[in-house]
C-alpha positions as CSV (number, residue, x, y, z in Angstrom):
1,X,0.6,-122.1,166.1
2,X,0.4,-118.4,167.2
3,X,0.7,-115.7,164.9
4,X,1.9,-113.0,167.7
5,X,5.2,-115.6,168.1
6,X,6.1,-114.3,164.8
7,X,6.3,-111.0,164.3
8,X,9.7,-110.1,164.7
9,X,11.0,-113.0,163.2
10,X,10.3,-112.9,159.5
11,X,13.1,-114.9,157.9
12,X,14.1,-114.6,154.2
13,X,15.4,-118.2,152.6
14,X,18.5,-120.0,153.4
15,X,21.1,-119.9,150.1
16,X,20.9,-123.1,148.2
17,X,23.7,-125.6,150.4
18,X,26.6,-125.3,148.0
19,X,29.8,-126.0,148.8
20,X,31.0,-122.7,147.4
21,X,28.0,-121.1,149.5
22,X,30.6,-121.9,152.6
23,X,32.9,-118.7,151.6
24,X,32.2,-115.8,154.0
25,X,32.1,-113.2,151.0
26,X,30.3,-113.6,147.8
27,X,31.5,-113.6,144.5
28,X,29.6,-110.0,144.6
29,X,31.4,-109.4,147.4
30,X,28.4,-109.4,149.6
31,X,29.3,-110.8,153.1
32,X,27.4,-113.7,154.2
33,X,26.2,-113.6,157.9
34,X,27.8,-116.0,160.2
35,X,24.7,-117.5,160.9
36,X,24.0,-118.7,156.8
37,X,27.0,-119.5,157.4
38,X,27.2,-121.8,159.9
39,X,23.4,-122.9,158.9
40,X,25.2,-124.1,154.9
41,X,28.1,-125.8,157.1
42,X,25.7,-127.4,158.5
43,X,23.1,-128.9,156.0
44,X,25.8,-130.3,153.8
45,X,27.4,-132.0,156.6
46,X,23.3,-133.2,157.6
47,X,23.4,-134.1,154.0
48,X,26.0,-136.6,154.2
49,X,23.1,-139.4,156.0
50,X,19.8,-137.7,155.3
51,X,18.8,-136.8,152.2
52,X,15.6,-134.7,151.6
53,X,13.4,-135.5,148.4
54,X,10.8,-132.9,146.9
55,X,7.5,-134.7,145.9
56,X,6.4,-132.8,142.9
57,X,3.1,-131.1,143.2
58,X,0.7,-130.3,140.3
59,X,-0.2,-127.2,138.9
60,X,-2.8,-125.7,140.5
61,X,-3.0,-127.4,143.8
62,X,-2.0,-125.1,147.0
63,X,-0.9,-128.3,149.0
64,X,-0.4,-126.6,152.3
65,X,0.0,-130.1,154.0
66,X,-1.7,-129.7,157.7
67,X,-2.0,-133.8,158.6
68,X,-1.0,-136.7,157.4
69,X,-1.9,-140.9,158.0
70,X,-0.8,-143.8,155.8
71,X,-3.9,-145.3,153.9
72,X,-4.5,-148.6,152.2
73,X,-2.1,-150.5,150.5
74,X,1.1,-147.9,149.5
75,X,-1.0,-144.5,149.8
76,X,-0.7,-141.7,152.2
77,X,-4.4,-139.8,153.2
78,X,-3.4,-135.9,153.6
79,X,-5.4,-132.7,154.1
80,X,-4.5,-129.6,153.9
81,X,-5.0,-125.7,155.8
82,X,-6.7,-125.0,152.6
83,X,-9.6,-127.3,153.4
84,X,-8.8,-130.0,150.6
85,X,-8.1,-134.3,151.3
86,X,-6.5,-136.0,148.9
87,X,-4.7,-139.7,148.2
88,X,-1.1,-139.5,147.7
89,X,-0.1,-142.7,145.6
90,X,3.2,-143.6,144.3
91,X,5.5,-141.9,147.3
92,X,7.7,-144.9,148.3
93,X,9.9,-146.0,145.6
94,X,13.0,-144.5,144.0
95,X,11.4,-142.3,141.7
96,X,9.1,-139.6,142.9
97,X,8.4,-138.3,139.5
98,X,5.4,-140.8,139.6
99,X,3.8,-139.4,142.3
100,X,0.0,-138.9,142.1
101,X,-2.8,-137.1,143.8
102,X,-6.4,-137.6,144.2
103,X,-8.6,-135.1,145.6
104,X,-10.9,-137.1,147.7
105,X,-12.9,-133.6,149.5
106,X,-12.9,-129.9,150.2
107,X,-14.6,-127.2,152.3
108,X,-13.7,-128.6,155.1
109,X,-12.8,-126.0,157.8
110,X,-8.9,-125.2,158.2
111,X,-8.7,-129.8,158.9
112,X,-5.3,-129.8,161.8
113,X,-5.2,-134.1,161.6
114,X,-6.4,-137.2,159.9
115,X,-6.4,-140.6,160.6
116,X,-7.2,-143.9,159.0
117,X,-8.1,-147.3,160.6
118,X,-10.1,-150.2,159.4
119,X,-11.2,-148.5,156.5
120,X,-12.6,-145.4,158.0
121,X,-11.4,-142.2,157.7
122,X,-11.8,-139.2,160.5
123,X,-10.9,-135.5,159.9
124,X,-10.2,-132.7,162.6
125,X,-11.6,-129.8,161.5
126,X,-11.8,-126.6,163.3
127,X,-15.4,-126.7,164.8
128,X,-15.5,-130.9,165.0
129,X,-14.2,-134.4,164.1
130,X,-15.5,-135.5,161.0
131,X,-15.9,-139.2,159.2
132,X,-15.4,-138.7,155.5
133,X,-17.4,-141.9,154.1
134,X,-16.8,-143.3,150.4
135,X,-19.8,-145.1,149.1
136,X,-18.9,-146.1,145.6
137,X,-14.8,-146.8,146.4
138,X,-14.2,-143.9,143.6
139,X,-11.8,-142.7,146.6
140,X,-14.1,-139.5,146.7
141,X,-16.0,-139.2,149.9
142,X,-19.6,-138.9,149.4
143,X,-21.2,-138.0,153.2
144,X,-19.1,-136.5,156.2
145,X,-20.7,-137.6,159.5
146,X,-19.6,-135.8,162.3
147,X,-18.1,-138.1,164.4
148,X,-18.3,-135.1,167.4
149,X,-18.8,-131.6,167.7
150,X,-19.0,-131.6,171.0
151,X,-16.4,-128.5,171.6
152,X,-17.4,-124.5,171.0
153,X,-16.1,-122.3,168.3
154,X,-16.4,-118.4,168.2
155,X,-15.3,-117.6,165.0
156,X,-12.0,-116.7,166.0
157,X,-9.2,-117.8,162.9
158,X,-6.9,-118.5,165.7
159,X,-9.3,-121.7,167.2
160,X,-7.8,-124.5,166.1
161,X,-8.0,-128.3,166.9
162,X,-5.6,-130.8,166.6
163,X,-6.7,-134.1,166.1
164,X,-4.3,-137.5,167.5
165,X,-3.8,-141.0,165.7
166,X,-6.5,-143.3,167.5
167,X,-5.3,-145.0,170.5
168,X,-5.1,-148.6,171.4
169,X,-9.1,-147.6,172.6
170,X,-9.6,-146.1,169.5
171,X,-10.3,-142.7,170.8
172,X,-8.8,-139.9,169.0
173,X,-7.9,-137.1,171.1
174,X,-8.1,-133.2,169.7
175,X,-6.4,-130.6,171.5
176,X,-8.1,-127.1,171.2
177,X,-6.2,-124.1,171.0
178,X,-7.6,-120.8,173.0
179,X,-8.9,-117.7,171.2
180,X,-6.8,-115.3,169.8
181,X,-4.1,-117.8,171.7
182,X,-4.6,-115.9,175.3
183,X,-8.6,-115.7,175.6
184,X,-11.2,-119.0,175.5
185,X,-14.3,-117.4,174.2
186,X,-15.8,-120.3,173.4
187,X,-16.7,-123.6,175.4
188,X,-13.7,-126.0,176.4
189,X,-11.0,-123.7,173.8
190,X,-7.6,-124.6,176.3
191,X,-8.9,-128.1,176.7
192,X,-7.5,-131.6,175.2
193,X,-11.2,-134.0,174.4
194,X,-11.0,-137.3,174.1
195,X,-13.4,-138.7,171.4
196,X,-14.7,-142.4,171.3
197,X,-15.3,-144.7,168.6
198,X,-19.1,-144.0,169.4
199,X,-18.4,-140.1,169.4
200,X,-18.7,-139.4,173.0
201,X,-16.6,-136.9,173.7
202,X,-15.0,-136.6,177.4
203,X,-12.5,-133.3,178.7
204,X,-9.2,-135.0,179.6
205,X,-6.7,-132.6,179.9
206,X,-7.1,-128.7,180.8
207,X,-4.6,-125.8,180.8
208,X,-3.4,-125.7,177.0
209,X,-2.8,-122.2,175.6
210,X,-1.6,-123.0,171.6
211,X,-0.9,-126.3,170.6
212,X,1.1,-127.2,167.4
213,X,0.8,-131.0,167.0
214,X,-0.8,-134.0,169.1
215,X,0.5,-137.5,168.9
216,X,1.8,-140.9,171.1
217,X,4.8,-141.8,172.2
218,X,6.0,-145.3,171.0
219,X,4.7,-146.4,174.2
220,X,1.2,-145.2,173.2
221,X,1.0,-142.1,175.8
222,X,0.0,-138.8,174.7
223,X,1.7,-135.6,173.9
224,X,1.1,-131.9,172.6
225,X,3.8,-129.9,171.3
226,X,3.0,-126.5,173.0
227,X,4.1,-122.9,171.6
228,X,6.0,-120.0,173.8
229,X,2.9,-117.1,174.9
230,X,1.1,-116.4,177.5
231,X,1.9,-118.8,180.9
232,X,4.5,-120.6,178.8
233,X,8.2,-119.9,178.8
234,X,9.2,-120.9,175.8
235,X,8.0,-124.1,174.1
236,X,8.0,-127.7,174.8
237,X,6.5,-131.5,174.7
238,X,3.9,-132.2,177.0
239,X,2.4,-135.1,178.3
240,X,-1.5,-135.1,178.1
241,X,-1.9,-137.2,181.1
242,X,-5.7,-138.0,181.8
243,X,-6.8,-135.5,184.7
244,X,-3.5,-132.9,184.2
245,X,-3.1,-129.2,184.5
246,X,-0.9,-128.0,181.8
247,X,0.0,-125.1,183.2
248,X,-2.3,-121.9,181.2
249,X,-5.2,-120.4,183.4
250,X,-7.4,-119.6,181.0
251,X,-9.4,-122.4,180.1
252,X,-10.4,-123.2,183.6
253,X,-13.7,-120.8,183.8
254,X,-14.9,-123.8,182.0
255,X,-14.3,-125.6,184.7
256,X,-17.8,-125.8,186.4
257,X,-19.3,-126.8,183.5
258,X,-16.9,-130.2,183.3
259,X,-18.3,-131.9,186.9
260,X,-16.7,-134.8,185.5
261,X,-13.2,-133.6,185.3
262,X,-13.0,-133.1,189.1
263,X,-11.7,-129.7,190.7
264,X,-8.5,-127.7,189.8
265,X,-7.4,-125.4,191.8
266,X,-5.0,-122.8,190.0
267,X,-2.6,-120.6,192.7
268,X,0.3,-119.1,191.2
269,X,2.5,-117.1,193.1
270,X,4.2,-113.4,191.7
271,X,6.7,-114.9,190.0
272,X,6.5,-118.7,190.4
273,X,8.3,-121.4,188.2
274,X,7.0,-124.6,187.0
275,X,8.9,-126.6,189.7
276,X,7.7,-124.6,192.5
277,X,4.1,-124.6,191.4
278,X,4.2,-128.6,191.5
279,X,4.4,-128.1,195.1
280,X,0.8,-127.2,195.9
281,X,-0.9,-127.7,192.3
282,X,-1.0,-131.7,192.3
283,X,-2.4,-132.0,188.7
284,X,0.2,-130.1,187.3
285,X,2.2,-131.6,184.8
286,X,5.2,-130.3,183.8
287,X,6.9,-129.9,180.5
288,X,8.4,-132.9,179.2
289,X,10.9,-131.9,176.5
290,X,11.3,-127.9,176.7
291,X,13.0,-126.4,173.3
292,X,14.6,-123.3,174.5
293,X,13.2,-120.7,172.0
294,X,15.8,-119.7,169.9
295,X,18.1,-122.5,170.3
296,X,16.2,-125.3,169.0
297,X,13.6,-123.0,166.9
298,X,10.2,-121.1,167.6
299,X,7.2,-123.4,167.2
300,X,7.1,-127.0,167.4
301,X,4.2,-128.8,165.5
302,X,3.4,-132.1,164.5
303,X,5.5,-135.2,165.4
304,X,5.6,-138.9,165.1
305,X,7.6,-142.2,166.5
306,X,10.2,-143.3,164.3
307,X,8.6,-146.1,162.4
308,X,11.8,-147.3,160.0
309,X,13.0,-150.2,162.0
310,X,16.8,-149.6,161.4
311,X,16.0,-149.1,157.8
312,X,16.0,-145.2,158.9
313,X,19.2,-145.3,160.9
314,X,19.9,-145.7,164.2
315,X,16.5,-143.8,166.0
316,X,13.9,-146.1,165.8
317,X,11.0,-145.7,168.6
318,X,12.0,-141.7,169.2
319,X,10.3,-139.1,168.3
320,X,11.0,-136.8,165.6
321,X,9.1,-133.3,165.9
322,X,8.8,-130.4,163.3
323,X,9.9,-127.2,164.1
324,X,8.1,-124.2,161.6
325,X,9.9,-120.9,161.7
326,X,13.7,-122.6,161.7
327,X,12.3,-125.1,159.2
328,X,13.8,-128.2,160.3
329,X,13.0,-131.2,162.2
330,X,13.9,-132.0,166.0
331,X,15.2,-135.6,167.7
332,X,13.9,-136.2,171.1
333,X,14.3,-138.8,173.6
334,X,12.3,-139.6,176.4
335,X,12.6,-141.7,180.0
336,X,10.2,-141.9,182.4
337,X,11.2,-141.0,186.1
338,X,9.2,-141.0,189.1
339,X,6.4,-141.3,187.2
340,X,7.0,-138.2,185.4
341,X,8.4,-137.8,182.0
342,X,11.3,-135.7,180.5
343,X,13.9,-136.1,178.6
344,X,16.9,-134.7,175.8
345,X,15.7,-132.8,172.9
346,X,18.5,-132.8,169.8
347,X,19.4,-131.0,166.7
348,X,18.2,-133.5,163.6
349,X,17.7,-132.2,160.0
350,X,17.3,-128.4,158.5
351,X,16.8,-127.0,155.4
352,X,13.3,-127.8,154.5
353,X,11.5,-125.9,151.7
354,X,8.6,-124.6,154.0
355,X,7.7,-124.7,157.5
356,X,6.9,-128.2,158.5
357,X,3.3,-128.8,160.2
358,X,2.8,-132.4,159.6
359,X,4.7,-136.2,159.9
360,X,4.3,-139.3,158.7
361,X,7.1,-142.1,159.3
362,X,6.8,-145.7,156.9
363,X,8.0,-148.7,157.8
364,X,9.8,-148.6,154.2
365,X,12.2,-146.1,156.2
366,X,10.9,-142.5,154.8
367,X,9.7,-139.5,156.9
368,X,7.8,-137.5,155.2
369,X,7.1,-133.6,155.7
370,X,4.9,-131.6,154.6
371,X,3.9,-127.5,155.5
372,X,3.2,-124.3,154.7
373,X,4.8,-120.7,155.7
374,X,1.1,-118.7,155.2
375,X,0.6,-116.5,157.8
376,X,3.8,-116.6,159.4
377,X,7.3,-116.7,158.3
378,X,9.3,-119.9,158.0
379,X,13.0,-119.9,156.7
380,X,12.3,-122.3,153.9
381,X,10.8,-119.5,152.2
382,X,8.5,-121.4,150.0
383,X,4.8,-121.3,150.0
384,X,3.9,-124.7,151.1
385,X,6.0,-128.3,150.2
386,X,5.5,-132.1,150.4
387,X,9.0,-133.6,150.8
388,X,10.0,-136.8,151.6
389,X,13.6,-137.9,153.9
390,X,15.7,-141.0,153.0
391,X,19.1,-142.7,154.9
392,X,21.8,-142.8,152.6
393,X,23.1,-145.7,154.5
394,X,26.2,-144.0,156.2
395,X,25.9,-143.8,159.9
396,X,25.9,-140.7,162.0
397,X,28.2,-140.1,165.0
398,X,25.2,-138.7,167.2
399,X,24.6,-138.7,171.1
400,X,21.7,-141.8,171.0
401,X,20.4,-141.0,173.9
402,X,20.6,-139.0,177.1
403,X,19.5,-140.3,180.4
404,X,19.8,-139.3,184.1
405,X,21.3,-140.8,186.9
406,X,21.3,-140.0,190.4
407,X,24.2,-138.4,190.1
408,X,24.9,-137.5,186.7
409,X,23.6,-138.2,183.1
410,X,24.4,-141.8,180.9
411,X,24.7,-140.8,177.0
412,X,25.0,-143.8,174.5
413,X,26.2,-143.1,171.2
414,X,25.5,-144.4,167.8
415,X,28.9,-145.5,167.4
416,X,32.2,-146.1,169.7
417,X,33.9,-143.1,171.3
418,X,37.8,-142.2,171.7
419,X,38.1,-143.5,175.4
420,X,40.4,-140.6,175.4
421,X,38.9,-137.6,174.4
422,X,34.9,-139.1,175.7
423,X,36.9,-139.5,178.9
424,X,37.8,-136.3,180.0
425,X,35.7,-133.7,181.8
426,X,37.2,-130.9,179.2
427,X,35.1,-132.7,176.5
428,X,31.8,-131.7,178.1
429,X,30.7,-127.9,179.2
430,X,27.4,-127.7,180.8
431,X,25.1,-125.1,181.8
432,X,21.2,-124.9,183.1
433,X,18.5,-122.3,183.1
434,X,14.5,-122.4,183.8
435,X,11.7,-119.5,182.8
436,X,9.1,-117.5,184.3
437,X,6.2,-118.8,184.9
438,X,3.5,-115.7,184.2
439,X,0.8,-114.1,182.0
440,X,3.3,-112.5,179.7
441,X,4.0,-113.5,177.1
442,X,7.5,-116.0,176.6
443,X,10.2,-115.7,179.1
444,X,13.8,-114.8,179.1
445,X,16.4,-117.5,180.6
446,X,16.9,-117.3,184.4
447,X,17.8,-118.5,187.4
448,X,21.1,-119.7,185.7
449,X,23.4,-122.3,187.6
450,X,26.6,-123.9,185.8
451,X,26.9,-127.2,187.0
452,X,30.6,-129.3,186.6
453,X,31.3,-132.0,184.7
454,X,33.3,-134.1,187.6
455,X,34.2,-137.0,185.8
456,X,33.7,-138.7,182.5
457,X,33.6,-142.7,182.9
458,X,33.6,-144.8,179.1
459,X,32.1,-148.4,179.2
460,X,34.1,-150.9,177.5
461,X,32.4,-151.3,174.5
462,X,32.9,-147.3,173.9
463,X,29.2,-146.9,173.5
464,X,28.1,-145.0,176.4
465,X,29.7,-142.5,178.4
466,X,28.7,-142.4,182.6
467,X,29.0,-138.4,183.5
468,X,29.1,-137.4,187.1
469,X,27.8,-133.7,187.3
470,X,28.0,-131.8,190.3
471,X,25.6,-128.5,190.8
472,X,22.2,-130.1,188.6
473,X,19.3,-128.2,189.5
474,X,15.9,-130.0,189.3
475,X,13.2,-128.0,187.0
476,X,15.9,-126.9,184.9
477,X,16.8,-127.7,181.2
478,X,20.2,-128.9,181.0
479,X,22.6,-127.6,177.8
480,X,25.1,-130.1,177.3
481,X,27.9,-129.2,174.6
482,X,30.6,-131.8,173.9
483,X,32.5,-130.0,171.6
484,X,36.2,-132.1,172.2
485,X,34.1,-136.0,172.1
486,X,35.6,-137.6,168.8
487,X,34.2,-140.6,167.7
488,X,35.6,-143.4,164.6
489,X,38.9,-141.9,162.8
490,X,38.7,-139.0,164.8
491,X,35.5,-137.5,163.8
492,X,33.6,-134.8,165.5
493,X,29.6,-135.5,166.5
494,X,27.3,-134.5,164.3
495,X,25.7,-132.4,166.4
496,X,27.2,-131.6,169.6
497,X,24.3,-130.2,171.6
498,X,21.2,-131.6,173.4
499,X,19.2,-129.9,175.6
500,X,17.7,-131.9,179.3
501,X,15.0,-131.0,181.0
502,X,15.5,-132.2,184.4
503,X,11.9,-132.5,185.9
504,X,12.9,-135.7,188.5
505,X,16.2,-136.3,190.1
506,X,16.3,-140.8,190.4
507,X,16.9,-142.2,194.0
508,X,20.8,-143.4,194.6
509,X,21.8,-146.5,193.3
């Protein structure tokens, strides 16, 4: 998270969703701007299949959530910017009034990540990865080993580290954001560690400017959610593959001191985009999932794999990613192709209380969010919230998923189409757009191309529509609005946006 990202975009609160908040003039005749407007249209109609839950916290704790694992048994293990781990017990039935909390530490340093397997329990703090150890089971940690420390802190506030879930190794990754989010003044800060269960800690991944969450895929690959600055565009999902460039320079005068990692060697051209730089820079990797800033919010952070198993609607095994200054969370969907990854990134829920920071999905069918808005400004308005999102049953009319084809893109639907209205090209409207690749700071759209929806080809069952699209552009993200597609008794999608970022182009069938 970057404070600099912020500073021109400090949002006061969305009105409270009534129906009667949907007038364009107030009963004090105030006008409402069309953008409340359209953001109150839109969380009641969200509200229809997800409903979100606030978990009641107690007088006098600041619970600015910052990670989150489940624990034993029914409990959730959290920690907090503040420095503070508690036990969260009570958080999955029908009543949240129950709900308890048990500090089990504090002082630790700004903790970004926490995870718990086979008993133990590691925390990523700023300056190293910590093992909180309970002695007496009174669920209070008596010792903190560190686990690793192996990475260098300056004293900068901006030095985070994100700490992953363990993988199937058991190695939890930590992804360490630069100084001041443009400098590394401090040994391996733009670098993604891997720690192992012994604590030997080994540079993976270089080229990371400001991370905002670290996780797998349900495949058990890892990503970093990345934030618009310096060398990035505008933000995205990023695969940490083992080895990778990610793209931001400044890291690399660690380089010689990693013999390990092997050689990079970072040429970028006056004016260069991603796609072009893959050309001659082998180990970089590009985005996976861009979210054009501004259109699907500011500053991704944490995310997780849908966990519910159907009992949280139709997304099971995607990802679902906070966004912090639009306060909502993001649905994204990713396919592998030609050994790269990419994939659609979609509208999902809005109108949380703060700005999220941290995920947890159950298996009871609950997603859980927690965050904060101190420091910078998130539209939720509030301080810092623990809420918790339930299916009411009722099933969406979304675009499923979105995958390319060689000459198009396949969408599948969570529910059958009109073959008439899913069938003709005037349904869809599509246009495409990369960003500048430099050391300034964000990037407008350019390069824009709109390609043509050719033809519009509905499978039998009415579950997926086949599009032929003349005019892609590899490198690109791909807007696709289908603002005429009407699903069961005429209904209108949910959302009628996803955004594709066309990295690989398959061979002909």
């Amino acid at each position: 998270m970057d404070p600099h990202r912020f500073a021109l975009t400090m949002f006061r609160p969305i009105p409270v969703m009534f129906l009667a908040a949907l007038s364009a003039v107030t009963a004090q005749g105030q006008r409402i701007a069309p953008r409340e407007r359209d953001d109150a249209m839109r969380r009641a109609a969200e509200a229809r299949y997800y409903r979100i839950e606030r978990l009641p916290i107690p007088d006098g704790i600041a619970l600015e959530v910052s990670g989150m694992d489940r624990g034993p048994g029914d409990s959730i293990a959290l920690v907090t910017r503040r420095g503070e781990a508690y036990w969260l017990d009570d958080a999955f039935g029908a009543d949240l009034s129950g709900a308890t909390f048990t500090r089990m530490a504090s002082g630790l340093q700004e903790p970004l990540g926490i995870a718990c397997k086979d008993g133990r329990l590691w925390v990523s703090q700023r300056s190293e990865l910590t093992e909180l150890v309970d002695r007496d089971g009174d669920r209070v940690a008596d010792e903190f080993r560190v686990h690793s420390d192996g990475w260098g802190v300056s004293g900068d506030p901006h030095e985070y580290a994100f700490g992953s879930k363990p993988d199937a190794e058991g190695n939890i990754w930590v992804a360490l954001t630069l100084t001041d989010s443009g400098r590394s003044s401090a040994f391996l800060r733009g670098w993604c560690v891997r720690v192992s269960p012994d604590g030997k800690m080994t540079p993976v991944v270089s080229g990371i400017r400001s991370p905002g969450g670290i996780g797998m895929n349900a495949g058990g690959e890892m990503f970093y959610t990345e934030s618009q600055g310096y060398w990035v565009g505008s933000s995205g999902l990023r695969h940490l593959k083992p080895g990778s460039f990610q793209g931001s320079p400044t890291g690399l005068r660690w380089s010689s001191l990693v013999p390990e990692f092997g050689p990079i060697t970072q040429v970028f051209e006056k004016g260069e985009r991603i796609e072009q730089a893959r050309a001659h820079m082998p180990a970089l990797v590009p985005p996976a999932v861009v979210f054009p800033h501004g259109d699907l919010g500011q500053c991704p952070t944490g995310f997780v794999v849908e966990a519910g198993a159907g009992k949280f609607g139709p997304f099971a095994g995607q990802l679902f990613v906070g966004e912090f200054a639009f306060s909502e969370v993001q649905r994204v969907f990713m396919e592998k192709v030609n050994g790269v990854w990419q994939g659609a990134a979609f509208p999902f829920l809005g109108g949380f209380a703060s700005g999220p920071v941290a995920l947890l999905s159950s298996p009871e069918g609950f997603l859980f969010v927690g965050g904060t808005s101190r420091g910078w400004g998130a539209r939720g308005g509030e301080p810092f919230a623990l809420e918790r999102v339930r299916w009411t049953g009722e099933m969406p009319f979304e675009v499923h998923e979105m995958r390319v084809t060689p000459d198009g893109f396949e969408l599948r639907f969570t529910q059958p189409v009109d073959p008439v209205t899913a069938g003709s090209p005037e349904s869809y409207a599509m246009r495409a757009w990369t960003y500048q690749h430099t050391a300034a700071y964000g990037s407008p759209k350019v390069e824009w191309v709109t390609p043509r929806v050719a033809s519009a080809t509905v499978a039998p069952d009415g579950l997926s529509v086949r599009l032929q699209i003349e005019g892609r552009v590899r490198g690109h993200v791909h807007e696709l609005k289908l603002p005429g597609v009407r699903g069961p008794e005429g209904r209108a999608l949910l959302h009628d946006v996803a955004f594709y970022t066309l990295n690989e182009i398959p061979a002909g069938e």
